[in-house]
Phi, psi and omega in degrees: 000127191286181168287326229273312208282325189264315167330308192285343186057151191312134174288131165334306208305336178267009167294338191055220182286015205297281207315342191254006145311310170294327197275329172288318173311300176325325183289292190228032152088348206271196192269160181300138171282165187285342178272335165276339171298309192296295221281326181273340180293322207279318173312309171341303162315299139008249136350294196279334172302350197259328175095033158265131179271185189284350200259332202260308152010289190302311195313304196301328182290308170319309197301323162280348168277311163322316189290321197267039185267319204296305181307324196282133200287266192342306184293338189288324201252004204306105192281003171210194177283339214258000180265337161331314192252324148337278161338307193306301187319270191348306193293311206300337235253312194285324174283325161306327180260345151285331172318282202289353145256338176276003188258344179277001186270326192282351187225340156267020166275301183313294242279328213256324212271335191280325133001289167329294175289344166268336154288335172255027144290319150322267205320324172261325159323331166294316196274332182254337172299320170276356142078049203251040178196163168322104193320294196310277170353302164267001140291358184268296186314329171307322207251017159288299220260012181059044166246144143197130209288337181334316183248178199291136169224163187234148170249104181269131179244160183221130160254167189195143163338310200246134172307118174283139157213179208303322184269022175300090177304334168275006152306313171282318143331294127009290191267328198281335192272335156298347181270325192263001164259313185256003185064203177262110170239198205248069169205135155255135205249108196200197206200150202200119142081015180069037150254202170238101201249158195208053188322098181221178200268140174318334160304322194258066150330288186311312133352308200283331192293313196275031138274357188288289197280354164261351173294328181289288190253063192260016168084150202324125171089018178238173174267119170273136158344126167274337169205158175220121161275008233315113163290219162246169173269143190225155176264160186096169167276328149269346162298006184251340179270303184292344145294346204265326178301333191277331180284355160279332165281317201289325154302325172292295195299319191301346181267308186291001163273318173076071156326139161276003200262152164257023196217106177229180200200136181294343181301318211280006198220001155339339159290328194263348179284328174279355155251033143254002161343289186241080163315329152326293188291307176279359136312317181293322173302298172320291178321292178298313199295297218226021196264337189269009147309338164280024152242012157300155162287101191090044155067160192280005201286319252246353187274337205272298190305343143263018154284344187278275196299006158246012160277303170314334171265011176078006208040022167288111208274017186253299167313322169284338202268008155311314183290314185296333193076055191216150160324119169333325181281321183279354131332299169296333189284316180298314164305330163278332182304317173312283194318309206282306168276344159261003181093344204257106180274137192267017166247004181277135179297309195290341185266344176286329176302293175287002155307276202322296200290339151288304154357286177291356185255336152291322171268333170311310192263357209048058165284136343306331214276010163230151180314173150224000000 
């Protein structure tokens, strides 16, 4: 709405037929016809298409039912308090129901332009997370949206039980505490695929950190995140598909590990994209290594998972066999069961190493239970 339209206040021209309604209901009592109901919903529209809000909209409708009341032929001729009031009735009855169309014309504008501003809001969140549109172009656009793609951004993804979507109260929840802790900053918040995305410019760290702990922690009556994820910072507008990718990645491996932290970063697991690099090879690895564990008693599931957990426990065996729920000695009878059929000692530094990294390349491909 320029300066020009609000110095000047709202125009007469959207009372419409209003004023020669009032002089007729005043007359002869009767109700607003449905074409005249229609005529005052489309000025509302109008109106609200104009940048008038609805509050200065009524004030025009009051102010002129006031100016004409002395004037409306029923109250001029009313000849007692109780035909006064009848007339009172008639008007006040006919200004209600205008009110109450033009505010409804006034609200089914806002409703189709916030419609509107969210589809093409879709529309460029799609486009720059899939990086399916003109670098220029969508960097222009960005900058409708508090983005410019011009510096380095980072992407943070949030999973969660319940599919996110825009109108997601913890979403909103969310939205309302970033904005009341940084204002509008070089950041965006939207939501792709029933996760939760959180785009921000490399400069705003402190942004990407409190949306990581209220996605973890949004508080009593919200949904929390099973995982958050951070990509790296990258520049550009494909540098934001390559963070929004890497944090998407970094959420897949963290589930085939089945990691327990929920606040994880692409930076911290960069061993694993690079050791599915030649899948070939860490199959080949998985096989020699660790192929000769399907011939335990229950299978290779129950020796990997205690590798995992003296890796995770530091090799203290008193802590993996907590974890395991299982007695320190039958901790040990499974590390020699390990050693003696793959060959390999998990007390050894260097053999312990190559235990662990086919171990992980192992839960990477879903080994036993998928072929290699």
């Amino acid at each position: 709405m320029s300066t020009h339209v609000e110095s000047a206040g709202i125009p007469s021209s959207f009372l419409g037929d209003y004023p020669t309604l009032l002089a007729e209901v005043s007359a002869t009592g009767r109700l607003p016809r449905r074409e005249e109901l229609d005529g005052l919903r489309e000025l509302g529209e109008r109106a609200a298409e104009a940048g008038f809000g609805l509050r200065q909209l009524v004030s025009l409708y009051l102010r002129e039912t006031r100016k004409l009341w002395g004037t409306l032929p029923g109250v001029a001729r009313a000849a007692g308090p109780a035909e006064r009031a009848r007339t009172g009735d008639a008007v006040f009855g006919v200004l209600e129901s205008a009110v109450a169309a033009i505010g409804e014309g006034h609200e089914r504008a806002q409703r189709l332009a916030v419609r509107q501003a969210e589809a093409e809001r879709r529309e460029f969140v799609d486009d720059l997370l899939y990086g399916r549109s003109d670098l220029g172009r969508l960097a222009e656009r960005a900058q409708r949206f508090g983005l410019h793609l011009a510096y380095a951004h980072a992407v943070a993804v949030a999973t969660g039980q319940e599919q996110y979507d825009d109108v997601h109260p913890t979403v909103r929840r969310i939205e309302r505490e970033l904005i009341g802790r940084f204002g509008e900053r070089d950041v965006l918040l939207a939501t792709k695929d029933g996760r939760l995305v959180c785009i921000a410019a490399g400069s705003e760290r402190a942004v990407l950190d409190a949306f990581c702990r209220l996605a973890e922690a949004p508080g009593a009556g919200y949904v929390a995140a099973q995982r958050v994820a951070t990509g790296r910072e990258h520049s550009g507008a494909g540098g934001v598909v390559r963070s929004y990718e890497e944090a998407l990645g970094t959420l897949e491996i963290a589930d085939r590990l089945g990691l327990d932290a929920v606040r994880l970063s692409t930076a911290e697991l960069l061993v694993f994209p690079v050791l599915l690099r030649d899948r070939g090879a860490m199959a080949d690895l998985v096989r020699t290594v660790l192929g000769p564990l399907t011939q335990a008693r229950g299978g290779a599931e129950p020796l990997l998972r205690t590798l995992a957990e003296c890796a995770a426990a530091g090799y203290v065996n008193a802590e993996a066999a907590r974890r395991l729920k299982v007695s320190v000695r039958t901790l040990s009878y499974r590390l020699e069961r390990i050693k003696v059929l793959t060959g390999y000692d998990p007390g050894d530094a260097l053999q312990r190493y190559t235990l662990e990294t086919a171990a992980m390349g192992a839960r990477l491909l879903g080994w036993p239970a998928q072929e290699l």
